[in-house]
N, C-alpha and C positions, 0 to 999 in steps of 0.2 A: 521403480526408477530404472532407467536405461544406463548398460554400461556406458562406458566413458569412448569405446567403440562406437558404439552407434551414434553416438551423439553428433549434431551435425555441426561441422567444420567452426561457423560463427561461433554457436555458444561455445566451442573447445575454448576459442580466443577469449572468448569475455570471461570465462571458469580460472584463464591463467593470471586474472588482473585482481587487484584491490578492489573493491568494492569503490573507495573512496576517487578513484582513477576514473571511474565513470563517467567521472560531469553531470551525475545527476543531482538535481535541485528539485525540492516541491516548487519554488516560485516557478513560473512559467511552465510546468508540466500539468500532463492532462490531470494531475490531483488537484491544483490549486483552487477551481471554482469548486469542489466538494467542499474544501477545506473552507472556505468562505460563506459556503450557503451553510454549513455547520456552525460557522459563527452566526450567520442572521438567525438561523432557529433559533437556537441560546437566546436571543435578544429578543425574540418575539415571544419569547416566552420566559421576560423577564431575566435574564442572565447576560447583561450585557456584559459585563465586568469579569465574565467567568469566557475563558478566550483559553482551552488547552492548548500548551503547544505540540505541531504536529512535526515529526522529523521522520527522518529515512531510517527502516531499519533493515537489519536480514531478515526478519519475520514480524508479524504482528506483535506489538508488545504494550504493555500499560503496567507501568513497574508501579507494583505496590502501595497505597498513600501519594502519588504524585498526580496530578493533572495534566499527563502528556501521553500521546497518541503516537506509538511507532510504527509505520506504514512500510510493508514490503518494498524493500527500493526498485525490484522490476515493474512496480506497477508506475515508477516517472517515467518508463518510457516504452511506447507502443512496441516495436521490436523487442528489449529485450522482456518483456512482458509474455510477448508471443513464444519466445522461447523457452519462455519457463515452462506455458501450459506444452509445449512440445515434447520437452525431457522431464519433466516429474509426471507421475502416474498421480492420478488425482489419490488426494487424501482426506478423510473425513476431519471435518473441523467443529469444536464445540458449535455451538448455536448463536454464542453472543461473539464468536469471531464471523460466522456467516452473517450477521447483521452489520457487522463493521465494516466488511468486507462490501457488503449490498451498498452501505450506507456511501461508503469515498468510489466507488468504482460505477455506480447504477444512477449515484444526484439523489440520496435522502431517502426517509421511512415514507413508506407508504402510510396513508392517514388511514384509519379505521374506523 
């Protein structure tokens, strides 16, 4: 990770905010049609009724016995998105978050 030096000017400002301040939303950001083709899959393969809820988090999350999906909040929006891959040095991520991650960010599993 880069000091707090280096780091460039934008994200200083968005580092000194709430998260909540944002104005980030799933509705209308570039997650929303993942988050939907995730619903029609479920359905096409029988799990209509089964609809995890998706919300904003600080990092990937799926708390224990619940059916909800916590999405990194820079990935609602293009810029700060871009910032993030700018100021974190990439990090090794288990397997079933690189899939989660492929899965809301790339449009779905690849068929096999």
């Amino acid at each position: 990770m880069q000091s707090f030096e280096h780091t460039p000017p934008e994200a200083r400002e968005l580092l000194s905010r709430p998260i909540r301040d944002l104005g980030l939303r799933l509705e209308g950001s570039m997650l929303e049609k993942y988050v939907q083709q995730l619903y029609g899959e479920l359905a096409a393969k029988g799990l209509a009724l089964f609809r995890p809820a998706v919300y904003l988090s600080d990092e990937w999350a799926c708390p224990d016995r619940e059916p909800i999906i916590g999405v990194p909040f820079y990935l609602a929006d293009p810029k700060i998105a871009e910032l993030e891959r700018a100021v974190n040095d990439l990090e090794v991520v288990p397997f079933a978050t690189t899939l989660a991650m492929n899965y809301l960010t790339r449009g779905g599993f690849a068929e096999h």
